[in-house]
DRENDO-1510 file (C-alpha; in Angstrom, 1 decimal, always signed):
<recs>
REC; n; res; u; v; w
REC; 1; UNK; -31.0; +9.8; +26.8 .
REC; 2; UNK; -27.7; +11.6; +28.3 .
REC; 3; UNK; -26.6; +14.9; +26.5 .
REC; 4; UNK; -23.3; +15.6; +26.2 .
REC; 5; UNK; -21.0; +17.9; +23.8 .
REC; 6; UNK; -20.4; +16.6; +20.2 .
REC; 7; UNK; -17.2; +16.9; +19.0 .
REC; 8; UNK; -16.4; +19.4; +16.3 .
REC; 9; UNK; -15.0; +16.4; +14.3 .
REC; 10; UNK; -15.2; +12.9; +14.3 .
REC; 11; UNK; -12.4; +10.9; +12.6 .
REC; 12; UNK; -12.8; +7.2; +12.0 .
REC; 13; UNK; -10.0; +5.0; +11.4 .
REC; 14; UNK; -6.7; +5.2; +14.0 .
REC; 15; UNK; -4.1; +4.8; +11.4 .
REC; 16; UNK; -1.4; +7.4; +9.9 .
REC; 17; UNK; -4.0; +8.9; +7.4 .
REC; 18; UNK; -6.5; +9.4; +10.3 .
REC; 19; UNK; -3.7; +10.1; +13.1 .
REC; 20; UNK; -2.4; +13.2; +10.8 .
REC; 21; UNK; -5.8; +14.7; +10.1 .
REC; 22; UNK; -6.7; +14.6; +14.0 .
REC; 23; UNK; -3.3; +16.6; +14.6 .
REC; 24; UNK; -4.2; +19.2; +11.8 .
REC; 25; UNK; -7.4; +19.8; +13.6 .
REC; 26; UNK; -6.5; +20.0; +16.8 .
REC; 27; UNK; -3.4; +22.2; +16.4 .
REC; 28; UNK; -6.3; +24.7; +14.4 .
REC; 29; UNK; -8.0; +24.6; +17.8 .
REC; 30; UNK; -10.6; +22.3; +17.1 .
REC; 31; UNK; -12.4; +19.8; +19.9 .
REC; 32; UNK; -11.6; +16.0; +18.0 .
REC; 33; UNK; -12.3; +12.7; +18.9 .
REC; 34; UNK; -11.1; +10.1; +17.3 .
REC; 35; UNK; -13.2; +6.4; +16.7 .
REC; 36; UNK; -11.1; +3.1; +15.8 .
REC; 37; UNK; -12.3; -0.6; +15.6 .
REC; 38; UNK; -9.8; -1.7; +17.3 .
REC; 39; UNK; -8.3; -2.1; +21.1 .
REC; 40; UNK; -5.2; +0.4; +20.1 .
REC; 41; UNK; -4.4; +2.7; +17.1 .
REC; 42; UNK; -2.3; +2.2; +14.6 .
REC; 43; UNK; -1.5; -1.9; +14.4 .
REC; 44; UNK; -1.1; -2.0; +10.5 .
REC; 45; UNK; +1.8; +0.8; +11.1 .
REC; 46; UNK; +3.2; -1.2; +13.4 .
REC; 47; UNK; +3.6; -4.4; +11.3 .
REC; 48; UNK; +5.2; -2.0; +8.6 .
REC; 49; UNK; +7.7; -1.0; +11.2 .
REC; 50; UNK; +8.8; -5.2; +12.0 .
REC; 51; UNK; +11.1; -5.3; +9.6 .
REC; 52; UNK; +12.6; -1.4; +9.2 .
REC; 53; UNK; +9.8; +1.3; +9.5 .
REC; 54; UNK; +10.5; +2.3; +5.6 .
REC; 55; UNK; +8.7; +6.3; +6.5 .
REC; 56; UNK; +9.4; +7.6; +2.4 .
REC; 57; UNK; +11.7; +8.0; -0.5 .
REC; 58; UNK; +14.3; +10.3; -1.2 .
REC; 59; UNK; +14.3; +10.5; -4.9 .
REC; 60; UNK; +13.5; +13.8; -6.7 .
REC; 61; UNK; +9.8; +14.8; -6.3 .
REC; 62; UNK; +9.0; +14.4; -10.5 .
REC; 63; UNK; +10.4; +10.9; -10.2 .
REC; 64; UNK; +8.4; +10.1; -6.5 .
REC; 65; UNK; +5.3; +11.5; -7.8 .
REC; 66; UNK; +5.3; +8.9; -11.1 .
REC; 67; UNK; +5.1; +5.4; -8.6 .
REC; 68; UNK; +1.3; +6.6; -8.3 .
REC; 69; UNK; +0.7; +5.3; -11.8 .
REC; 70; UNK; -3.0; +6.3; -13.4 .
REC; 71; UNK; -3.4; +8.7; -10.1 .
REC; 72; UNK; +0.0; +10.7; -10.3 .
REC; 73; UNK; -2.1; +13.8; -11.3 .
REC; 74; UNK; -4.1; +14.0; -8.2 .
REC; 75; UNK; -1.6; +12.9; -5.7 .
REC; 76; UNK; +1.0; +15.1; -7.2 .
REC; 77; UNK; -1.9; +17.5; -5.1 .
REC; 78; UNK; -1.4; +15.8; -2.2 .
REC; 79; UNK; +2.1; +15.9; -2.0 .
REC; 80; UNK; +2.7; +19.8; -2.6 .
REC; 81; UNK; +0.8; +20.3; +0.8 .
REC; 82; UNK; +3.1; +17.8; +2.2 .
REC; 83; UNK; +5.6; +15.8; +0.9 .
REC; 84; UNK; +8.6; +13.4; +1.9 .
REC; 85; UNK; +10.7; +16.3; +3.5 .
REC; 86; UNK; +7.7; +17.7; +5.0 .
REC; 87; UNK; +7.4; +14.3; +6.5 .
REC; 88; UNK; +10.6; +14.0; +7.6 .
REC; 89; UNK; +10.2; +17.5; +9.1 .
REC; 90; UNK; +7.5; +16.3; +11.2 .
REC; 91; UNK; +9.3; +13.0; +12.4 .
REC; 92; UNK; +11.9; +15.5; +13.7 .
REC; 93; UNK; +9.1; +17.1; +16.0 .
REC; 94; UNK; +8.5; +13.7; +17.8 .
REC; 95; UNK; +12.5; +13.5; +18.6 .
REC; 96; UNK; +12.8; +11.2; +15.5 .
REC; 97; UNK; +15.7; +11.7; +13.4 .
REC; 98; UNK; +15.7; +9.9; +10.1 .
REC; 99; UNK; +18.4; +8.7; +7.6 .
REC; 100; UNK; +17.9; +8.0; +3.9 .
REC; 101; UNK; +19.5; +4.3; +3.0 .
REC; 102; UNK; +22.0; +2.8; -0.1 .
REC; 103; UNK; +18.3; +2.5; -2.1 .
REC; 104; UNK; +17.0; +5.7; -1.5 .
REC; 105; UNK; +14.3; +4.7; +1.1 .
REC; 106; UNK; +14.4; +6.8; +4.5 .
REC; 107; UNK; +14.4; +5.4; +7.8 .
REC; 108; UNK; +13.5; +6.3; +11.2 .
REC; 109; UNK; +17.5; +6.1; +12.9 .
REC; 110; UNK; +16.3; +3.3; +15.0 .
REC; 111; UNK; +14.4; +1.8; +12.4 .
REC; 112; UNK; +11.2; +1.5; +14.8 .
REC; 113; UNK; +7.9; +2.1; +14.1 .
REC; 114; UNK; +6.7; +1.5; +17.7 .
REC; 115; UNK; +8.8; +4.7; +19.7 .
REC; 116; UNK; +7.5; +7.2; +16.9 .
REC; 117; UNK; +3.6; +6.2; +17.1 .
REC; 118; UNK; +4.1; +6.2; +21.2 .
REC; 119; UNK; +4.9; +10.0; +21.0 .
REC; 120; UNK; +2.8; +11.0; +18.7 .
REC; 121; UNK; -0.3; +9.2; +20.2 .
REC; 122; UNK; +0.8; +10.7; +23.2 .
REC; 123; UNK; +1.5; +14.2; +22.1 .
REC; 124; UNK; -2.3; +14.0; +20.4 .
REC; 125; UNK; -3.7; +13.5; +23.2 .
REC; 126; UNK; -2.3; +16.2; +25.6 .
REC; 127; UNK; -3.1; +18.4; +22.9 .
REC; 128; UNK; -6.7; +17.5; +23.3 .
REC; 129; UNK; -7.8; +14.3; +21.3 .
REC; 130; UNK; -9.9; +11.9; +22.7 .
REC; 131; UNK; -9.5; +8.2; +21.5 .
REC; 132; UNK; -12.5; +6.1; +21.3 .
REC; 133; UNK; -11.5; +2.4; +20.9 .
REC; 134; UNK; -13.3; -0.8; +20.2 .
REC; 135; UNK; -15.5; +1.8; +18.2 .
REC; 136; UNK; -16.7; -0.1; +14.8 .
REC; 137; UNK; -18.6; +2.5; +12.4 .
REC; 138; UNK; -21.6; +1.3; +10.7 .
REC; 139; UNK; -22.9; +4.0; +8.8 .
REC; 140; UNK; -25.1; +6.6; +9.2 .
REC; 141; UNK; -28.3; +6.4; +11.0 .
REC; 142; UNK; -31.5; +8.2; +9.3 .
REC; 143; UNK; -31.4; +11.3; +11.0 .
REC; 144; UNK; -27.4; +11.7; +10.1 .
REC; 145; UNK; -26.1; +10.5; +13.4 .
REC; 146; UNK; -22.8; +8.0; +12.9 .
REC; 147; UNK; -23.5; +4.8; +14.1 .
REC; 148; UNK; -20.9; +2.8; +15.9 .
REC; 149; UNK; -20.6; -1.2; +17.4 .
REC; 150; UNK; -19.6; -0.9; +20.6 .
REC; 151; UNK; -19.4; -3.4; +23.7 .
REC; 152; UNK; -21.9; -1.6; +25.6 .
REC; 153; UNK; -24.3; -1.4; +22.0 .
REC; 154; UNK; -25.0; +0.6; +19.0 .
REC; 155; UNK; -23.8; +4.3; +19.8 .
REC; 156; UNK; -24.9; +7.0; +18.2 .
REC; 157; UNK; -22.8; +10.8; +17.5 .
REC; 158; UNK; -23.8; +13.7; +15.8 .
REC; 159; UNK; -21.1; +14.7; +14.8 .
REC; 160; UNK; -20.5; +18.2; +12.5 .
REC; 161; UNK; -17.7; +16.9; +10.2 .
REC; 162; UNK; -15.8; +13.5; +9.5 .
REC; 163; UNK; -12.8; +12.4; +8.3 .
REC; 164; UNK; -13.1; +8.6; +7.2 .
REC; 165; UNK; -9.8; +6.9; +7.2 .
REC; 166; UNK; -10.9; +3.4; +7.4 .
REC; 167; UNK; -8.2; +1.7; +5.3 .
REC; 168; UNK; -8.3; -0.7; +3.0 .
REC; 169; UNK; -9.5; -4.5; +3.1 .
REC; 170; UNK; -5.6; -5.9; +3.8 .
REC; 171; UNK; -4.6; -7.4; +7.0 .
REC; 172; UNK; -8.0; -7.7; +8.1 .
REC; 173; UNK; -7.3; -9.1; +11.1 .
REC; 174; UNK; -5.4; -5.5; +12.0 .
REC; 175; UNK; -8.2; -3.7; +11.5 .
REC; 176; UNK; -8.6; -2.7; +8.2 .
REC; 177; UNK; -11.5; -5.4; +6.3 .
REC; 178; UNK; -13.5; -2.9; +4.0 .
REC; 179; UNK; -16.3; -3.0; +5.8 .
REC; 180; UNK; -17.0; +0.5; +5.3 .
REC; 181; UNK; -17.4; -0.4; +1.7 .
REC; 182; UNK; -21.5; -1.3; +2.3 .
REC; 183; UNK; -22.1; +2.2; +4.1 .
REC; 184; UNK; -20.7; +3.9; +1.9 .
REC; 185; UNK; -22.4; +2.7; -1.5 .
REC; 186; UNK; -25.6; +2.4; +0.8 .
REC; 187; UNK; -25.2; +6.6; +0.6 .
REC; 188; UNK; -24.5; +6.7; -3.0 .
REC; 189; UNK; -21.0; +7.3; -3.3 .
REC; 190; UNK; -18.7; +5.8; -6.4 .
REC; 191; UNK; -16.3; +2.9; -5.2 .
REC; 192; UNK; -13.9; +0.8; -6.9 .
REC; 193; UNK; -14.1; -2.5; -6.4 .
REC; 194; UNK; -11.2; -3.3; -3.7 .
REC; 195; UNK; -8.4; -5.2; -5.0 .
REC; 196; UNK; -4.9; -6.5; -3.5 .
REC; 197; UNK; -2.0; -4.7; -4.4 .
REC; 198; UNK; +1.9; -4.6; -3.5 .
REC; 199; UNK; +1.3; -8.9; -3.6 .
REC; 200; UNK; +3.0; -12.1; -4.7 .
REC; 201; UNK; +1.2; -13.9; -7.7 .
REC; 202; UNK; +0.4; -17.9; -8.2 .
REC; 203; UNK; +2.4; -19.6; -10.6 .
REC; 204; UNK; +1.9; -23.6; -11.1 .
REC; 205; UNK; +5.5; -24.9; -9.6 .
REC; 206; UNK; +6.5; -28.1; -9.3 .
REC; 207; UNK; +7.1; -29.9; -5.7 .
REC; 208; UNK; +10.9; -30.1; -6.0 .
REC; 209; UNK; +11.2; -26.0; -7.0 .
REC; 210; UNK; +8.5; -25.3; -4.1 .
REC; 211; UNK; +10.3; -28.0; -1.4 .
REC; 212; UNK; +13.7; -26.4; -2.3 .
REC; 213; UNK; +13.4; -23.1; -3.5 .
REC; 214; UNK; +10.7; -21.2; -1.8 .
REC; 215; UNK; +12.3; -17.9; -0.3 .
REC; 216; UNK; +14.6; -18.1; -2.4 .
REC; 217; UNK; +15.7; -14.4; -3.7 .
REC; 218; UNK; +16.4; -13.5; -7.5 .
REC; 219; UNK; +18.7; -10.9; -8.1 .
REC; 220; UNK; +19.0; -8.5; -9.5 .
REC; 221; UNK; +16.5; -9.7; -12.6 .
REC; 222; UNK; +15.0; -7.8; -15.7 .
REC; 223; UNK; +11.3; -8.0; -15.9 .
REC; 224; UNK; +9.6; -7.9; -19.3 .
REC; 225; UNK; +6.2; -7.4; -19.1 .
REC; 226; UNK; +2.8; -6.2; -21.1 .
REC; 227; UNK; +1.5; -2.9; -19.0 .
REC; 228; UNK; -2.2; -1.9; -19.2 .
REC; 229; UNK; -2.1; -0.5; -22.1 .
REC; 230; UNK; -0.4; -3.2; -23.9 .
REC; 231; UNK; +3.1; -1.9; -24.2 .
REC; 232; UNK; +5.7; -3.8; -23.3 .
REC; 233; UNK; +7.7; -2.6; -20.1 .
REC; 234; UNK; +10.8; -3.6; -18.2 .
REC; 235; UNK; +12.5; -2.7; -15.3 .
REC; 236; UNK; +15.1; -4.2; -13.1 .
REC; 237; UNK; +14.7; -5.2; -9.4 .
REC; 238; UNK; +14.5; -7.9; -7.1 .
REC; 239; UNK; +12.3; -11.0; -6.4 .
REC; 240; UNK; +11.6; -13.4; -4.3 .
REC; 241; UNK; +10.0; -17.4; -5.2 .
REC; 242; UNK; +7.6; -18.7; -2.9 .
REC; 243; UNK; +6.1; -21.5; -2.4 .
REC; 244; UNK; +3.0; -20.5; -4.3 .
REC; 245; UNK; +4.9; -18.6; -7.0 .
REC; 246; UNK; +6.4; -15.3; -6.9 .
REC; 247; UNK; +6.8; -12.2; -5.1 .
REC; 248; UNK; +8.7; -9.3; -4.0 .
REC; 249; UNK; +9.8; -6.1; -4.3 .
REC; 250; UNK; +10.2; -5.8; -8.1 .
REC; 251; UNK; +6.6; -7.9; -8.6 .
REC; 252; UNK; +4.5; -5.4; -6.1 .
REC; 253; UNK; +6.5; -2.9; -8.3 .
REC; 254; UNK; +4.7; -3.3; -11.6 .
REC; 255; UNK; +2.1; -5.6; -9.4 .
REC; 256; UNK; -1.1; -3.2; -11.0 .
REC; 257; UNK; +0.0; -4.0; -14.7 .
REC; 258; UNK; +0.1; -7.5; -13.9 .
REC; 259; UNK; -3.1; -7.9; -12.2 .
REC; 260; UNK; -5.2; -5.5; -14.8 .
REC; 261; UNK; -3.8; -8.2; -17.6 .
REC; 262; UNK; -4.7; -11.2; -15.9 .
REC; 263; UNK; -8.7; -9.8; -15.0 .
REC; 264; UNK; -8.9; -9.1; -19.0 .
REC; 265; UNK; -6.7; -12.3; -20.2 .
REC; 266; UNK; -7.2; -15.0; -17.5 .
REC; 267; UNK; -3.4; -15.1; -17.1 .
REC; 268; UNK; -0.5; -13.1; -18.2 .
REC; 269; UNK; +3.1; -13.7; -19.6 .
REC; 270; UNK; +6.0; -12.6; -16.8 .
REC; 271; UNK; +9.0; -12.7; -18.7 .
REC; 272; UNK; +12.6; -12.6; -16.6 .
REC; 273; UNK; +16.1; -12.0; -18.0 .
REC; 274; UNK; +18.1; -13.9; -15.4 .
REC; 275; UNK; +21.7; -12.6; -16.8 .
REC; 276; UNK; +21.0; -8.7; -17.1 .
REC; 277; UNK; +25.5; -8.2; -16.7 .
REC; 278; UNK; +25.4; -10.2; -20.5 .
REC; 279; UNK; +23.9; -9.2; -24.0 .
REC; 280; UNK; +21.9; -12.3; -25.6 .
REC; 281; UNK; +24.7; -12.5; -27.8 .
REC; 282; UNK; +27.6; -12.9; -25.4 .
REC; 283; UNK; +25.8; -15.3; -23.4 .
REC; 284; UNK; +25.3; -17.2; -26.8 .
REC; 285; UNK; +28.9; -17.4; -27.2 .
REC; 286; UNK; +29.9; -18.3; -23.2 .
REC; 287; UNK; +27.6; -21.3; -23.3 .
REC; 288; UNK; +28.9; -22.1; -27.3 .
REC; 289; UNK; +32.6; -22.7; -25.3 .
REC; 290; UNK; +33.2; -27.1; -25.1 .
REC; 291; UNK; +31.8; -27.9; -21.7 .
REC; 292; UNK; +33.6; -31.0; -21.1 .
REC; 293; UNK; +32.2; -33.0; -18.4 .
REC; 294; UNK; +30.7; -30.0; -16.6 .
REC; 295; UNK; +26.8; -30.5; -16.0 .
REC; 296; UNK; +24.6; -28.4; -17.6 .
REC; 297; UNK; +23.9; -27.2; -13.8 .
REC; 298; UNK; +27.9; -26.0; -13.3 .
REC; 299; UNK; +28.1; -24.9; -16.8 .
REC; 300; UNK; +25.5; -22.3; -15.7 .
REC; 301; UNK; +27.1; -21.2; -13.1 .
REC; 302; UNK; +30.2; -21.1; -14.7 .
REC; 303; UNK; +29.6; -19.2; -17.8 .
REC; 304; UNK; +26.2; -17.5; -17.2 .
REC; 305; UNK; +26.7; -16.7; -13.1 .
REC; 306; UNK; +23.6; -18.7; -12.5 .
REC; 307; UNK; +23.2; -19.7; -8.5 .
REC; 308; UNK; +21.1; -22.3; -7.7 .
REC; 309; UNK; +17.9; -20.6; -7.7 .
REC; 310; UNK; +18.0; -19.2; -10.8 .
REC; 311; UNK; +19.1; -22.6; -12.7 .
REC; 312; UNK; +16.5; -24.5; -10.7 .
REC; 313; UNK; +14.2; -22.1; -12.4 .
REC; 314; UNK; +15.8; -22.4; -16.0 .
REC; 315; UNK; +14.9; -26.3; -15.2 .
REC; 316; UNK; +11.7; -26.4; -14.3 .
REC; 317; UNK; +10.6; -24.2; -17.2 .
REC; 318; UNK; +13.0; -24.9; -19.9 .
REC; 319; UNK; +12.8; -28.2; -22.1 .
REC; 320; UNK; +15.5; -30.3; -23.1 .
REC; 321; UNK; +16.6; -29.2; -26.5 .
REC; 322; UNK; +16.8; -25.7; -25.6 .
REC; 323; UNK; +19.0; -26.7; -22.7 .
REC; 324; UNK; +21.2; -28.4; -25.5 .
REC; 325; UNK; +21.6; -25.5; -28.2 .
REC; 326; UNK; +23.5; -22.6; -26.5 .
REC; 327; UNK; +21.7; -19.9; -28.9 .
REC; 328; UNK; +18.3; -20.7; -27.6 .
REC; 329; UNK; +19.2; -21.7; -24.1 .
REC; 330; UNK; +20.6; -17.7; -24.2 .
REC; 331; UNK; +17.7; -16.5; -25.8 .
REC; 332; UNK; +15.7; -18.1; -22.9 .
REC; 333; UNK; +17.9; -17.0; -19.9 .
REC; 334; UNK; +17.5; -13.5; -21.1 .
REC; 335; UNK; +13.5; -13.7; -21.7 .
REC; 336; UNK; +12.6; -16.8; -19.3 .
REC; 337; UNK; +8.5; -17.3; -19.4 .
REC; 338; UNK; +6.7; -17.5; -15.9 .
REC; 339; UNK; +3.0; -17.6; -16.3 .
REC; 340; UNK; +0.8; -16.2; -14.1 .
REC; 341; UNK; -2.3; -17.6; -12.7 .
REC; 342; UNK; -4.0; -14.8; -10.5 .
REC; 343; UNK; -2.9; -12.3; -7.6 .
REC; 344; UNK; -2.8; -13.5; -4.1 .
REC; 345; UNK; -6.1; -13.3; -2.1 .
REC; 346; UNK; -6.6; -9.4; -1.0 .
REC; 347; UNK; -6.0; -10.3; +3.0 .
REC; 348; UNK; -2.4; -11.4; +2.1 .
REC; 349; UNK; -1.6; -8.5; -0.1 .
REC; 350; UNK; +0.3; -5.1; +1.9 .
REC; 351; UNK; -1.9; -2.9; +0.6 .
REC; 352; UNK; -5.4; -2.8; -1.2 .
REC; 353; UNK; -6.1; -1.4; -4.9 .
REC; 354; UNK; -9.3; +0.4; -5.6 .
REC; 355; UNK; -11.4; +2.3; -2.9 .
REC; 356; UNK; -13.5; +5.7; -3.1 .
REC; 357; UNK; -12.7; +7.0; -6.6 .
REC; 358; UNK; -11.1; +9.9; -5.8 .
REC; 359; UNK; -14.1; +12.0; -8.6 .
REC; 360; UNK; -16.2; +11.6; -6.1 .
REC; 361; UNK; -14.5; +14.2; -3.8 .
REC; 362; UNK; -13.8; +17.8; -4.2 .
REC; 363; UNK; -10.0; +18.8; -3.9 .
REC; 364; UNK; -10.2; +18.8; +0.1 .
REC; 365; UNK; -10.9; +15.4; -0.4 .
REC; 366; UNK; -14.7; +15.7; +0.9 .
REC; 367; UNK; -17.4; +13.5; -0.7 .
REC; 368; UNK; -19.7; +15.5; -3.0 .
REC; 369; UNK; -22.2; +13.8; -2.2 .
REC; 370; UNK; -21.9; +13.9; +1.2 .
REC; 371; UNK; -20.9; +17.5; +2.6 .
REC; 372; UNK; -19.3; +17.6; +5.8 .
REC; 373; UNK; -17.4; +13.9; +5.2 .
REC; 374; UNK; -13.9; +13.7; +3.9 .
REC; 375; UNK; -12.2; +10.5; +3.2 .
REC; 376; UNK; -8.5; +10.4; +3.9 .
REC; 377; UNK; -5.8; +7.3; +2.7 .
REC; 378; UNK; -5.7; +3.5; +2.0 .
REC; 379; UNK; -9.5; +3.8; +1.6 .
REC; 380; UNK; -9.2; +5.9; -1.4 .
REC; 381; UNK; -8.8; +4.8; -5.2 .
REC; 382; UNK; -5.6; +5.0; -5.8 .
REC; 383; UNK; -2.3; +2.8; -5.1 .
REC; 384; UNK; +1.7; +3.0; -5.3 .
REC; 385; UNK; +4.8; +0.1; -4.8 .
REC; 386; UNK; +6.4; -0.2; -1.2 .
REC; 387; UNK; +9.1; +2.3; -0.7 .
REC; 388; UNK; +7.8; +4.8; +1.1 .
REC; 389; UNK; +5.5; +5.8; -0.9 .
REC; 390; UNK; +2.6; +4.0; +0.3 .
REC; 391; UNK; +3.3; +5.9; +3.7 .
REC; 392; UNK; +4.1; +9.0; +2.4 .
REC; 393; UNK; +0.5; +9.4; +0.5 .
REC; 394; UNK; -1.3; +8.3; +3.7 .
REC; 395; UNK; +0.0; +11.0; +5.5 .
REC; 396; UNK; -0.3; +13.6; +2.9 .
REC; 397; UNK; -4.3; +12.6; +2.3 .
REC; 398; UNK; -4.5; +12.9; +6.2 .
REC; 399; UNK; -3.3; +16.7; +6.0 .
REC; 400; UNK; -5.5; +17.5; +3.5 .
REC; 401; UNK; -8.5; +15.9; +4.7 .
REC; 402; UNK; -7.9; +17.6; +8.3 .
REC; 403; UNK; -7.4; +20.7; +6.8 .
REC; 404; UNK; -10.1; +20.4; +4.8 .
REC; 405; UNK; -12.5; +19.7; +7.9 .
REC; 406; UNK; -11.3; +22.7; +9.7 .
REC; 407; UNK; -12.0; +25.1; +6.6 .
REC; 408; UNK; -15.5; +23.3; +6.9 .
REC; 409; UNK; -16.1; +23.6; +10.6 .
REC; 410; UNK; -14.7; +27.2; +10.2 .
REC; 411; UNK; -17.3; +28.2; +7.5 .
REC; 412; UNK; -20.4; +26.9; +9.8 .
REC; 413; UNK; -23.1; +29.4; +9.9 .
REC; 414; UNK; -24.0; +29.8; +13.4 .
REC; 415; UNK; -21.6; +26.8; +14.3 .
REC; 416; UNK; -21.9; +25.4; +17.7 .
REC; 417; UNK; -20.0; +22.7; +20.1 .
REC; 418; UNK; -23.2; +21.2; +21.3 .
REC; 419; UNK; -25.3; +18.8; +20.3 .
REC; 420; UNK; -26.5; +14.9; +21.5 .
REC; 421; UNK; -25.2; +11.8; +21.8 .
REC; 422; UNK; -27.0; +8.9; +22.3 .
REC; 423; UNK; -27.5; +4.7; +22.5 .
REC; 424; UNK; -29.8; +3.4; +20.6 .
REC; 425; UNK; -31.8; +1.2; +22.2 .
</recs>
């Protein structure tokens, strides 16, 4: 058995939620090493960042804090310790400047995810953290000790606080698969069952929409819908059909309504209103006009706007008598019926639903049940639309967590840095 120095905190879990609460700690003078299961930090971050690193949101804090749904209350928490100019603020520190786009979303200027995570690995560790790859945590051993997969064997750390920021159970293959999940309801601790969120949902197409039509975008569209609570909602957006139905950013958007109604219903009723520019009874009227030899198809287009997409959808779920009588075939363009089957499998989705309820921590997000261990973002109970805000709430859980582990490591009686690591044998 070798003896070496313990770290003063262990965090688990290399992505923004665990980067941020390493840097908290170690710019409060603390010794922290951080474990990940992976070969490098931050991979999920990365694939955000393919397509335009999408960092947070610029709209007024009352109206950012109310994407987070049933957990506004609590994240509204987060947020006042550091919020979307606070992270913009701190993207200036790494020589990032940011920019806020036409929708409201902010960018990094070169809309990279990859130059931003370089510096700020970097700048982590010349400030003193010391990364631990190919690292998988297992749990706890009996004596308290974390417990960790390595390629050499199980390794054991004593460790005097930890900051779990495993992630979620989407994108597996990046890093983030849920197993912590076991572990953790092993020690007792409250966990919603994981779920995907921000994904598409199945709806029963027919070959000719799917061969055609699939990436096709929708915009902008109405969706009617039946929340939760059953109220009926609606808010404009954008959508995209795929091959296996429909996805997109307006769909993630009211995703968690749509999901809890098809777990207590079997299905639920996604209604669109294709032609949001007409009232139902203005439409009535364009379509009423003599349409000549004009195909129902141009006809469509021509009085209603439709572009292929959207009349290829009007097809494939409209009958032929209501594409005859103008007042119904309005009524249907402005509340088209799309059924939906079930959410797409949890590895597809962007993010994951469900998680550590967040009762079972105190407000420095450390489990009750577990002193000493704080649990930091996608691993948490709680969930919010793409935008920004996903990001945003991952960072902000990170700086709480952190600082929550240096108030703990500070309040030690008769604290120490030493202590034993081991392999177990």
């Amino acid at each position: 058995m070798t003896r070496t120095a313990i770290p003063r905190l262990a965090i688990i879990g290399g992505g923004p939620a665990g980067l941020m609460a390493a840097e908290q700690a170690v710019d409060a003078g603390m010794a922290v090493d951080l474990y990940d299961a992976m070969g490098s930090v931050g991979r999920k971050f990365l694939l955000a960042g393919k397509g335009g690193l999408n960092l947070t949101h610029a709209e007024p804090f009352a109206n950012f804090v109310g994407r987070y749904g049933e957990r506004q209350g609590e994240i509204a928490d987060w947020l006042r310790a550091f919020d979307a100019d606070a992270l913009r603020a701190w993207a200036r520190t790494l020589g990032v400047e940011t920019f806020v786009g036409s929708s409201g979303r902010v960018f990094p200027a070169d809309l990279k995810a990859a130059p931003l995570l370089r510096r700020w690995v970097h700048r982590l560790r010349e400030a003193g953290v010391v990364f631990h790859m190919h690292h998988r945590w297992l749990g706890w051993h009996g004596d308290g000790a974390l417990r960790f997969a390595t390629a050499a064997g199980e390794r054991l750390v004593q460790a005097q606080a930890v900051v779990l920021a495993l992630g979620g159970a989407s994108w597996p293959q990046l890093g983030s698969d849920g197993a912590w999940v076991a572990p953790l309801r092993q020690a007792g601790i409250d966990i919603a069952p994981l779920q995907p969120a921000n994904c598409g949902f199945e709806l029963a197409w027919s070959e000719h929409l799917r061969r055609r039509f699939a990436g096709a975008p929708l915009k902008p569209v109405v969706a009617i819908w039946t929340d939760r609570h059953g109220g009926t909602q609606t808010r404009q957006g954008e959508c995209v059909l795929s091959g296996y139905g429909i996805e997109g950013s307006l769909v993630y958007a009211i995703g968690a309504d749509l999901r809890e109604q098809i777990a207590a219903h079997g299905t639920t009723m996604l209604h669109l209103d294709l032609v949001p520019g007409y009232t139902q009874a203005v439409l009535a009227d364009r379509l009423a006009a003599p349409r000549g030899k004009h195909s129902i198809g141009d006809w469509l287009r021509r009085r209603a706007g439709l572009d292929p997409a959207r009349c290829a959808l009007v097809f494939e779920l409209t009958d032929g008598a209501t594409l005859a009588d103008p007042l119904a075939l309005s009524a249907r363009l402005k509340a088209l019926p799309l059924q939906l089957r079930a959410p797409r499998p949890l590895a597809e989705a962007i993010s994951t639903a469900g998680g550590v309820r967040l009762e079972a921590l105190d407000d420095a997000l450390m489990l009750r049940r577990r002193p000493g261990v704080f649990c930091a973002g996608e691993m948490l109970d709680w969930e919010a639309p793409t935008g920004g805000y996903l990001l945003t709430a991952c960072f902000a859980s990170g700086v709480l967590a952190g600082r929550g582990a240096v108030d703990w490591l500070k309040n030690l009686p008769g604290r120490q840095a030493g202590g034993d690591e081991r392999r177990s044998p």
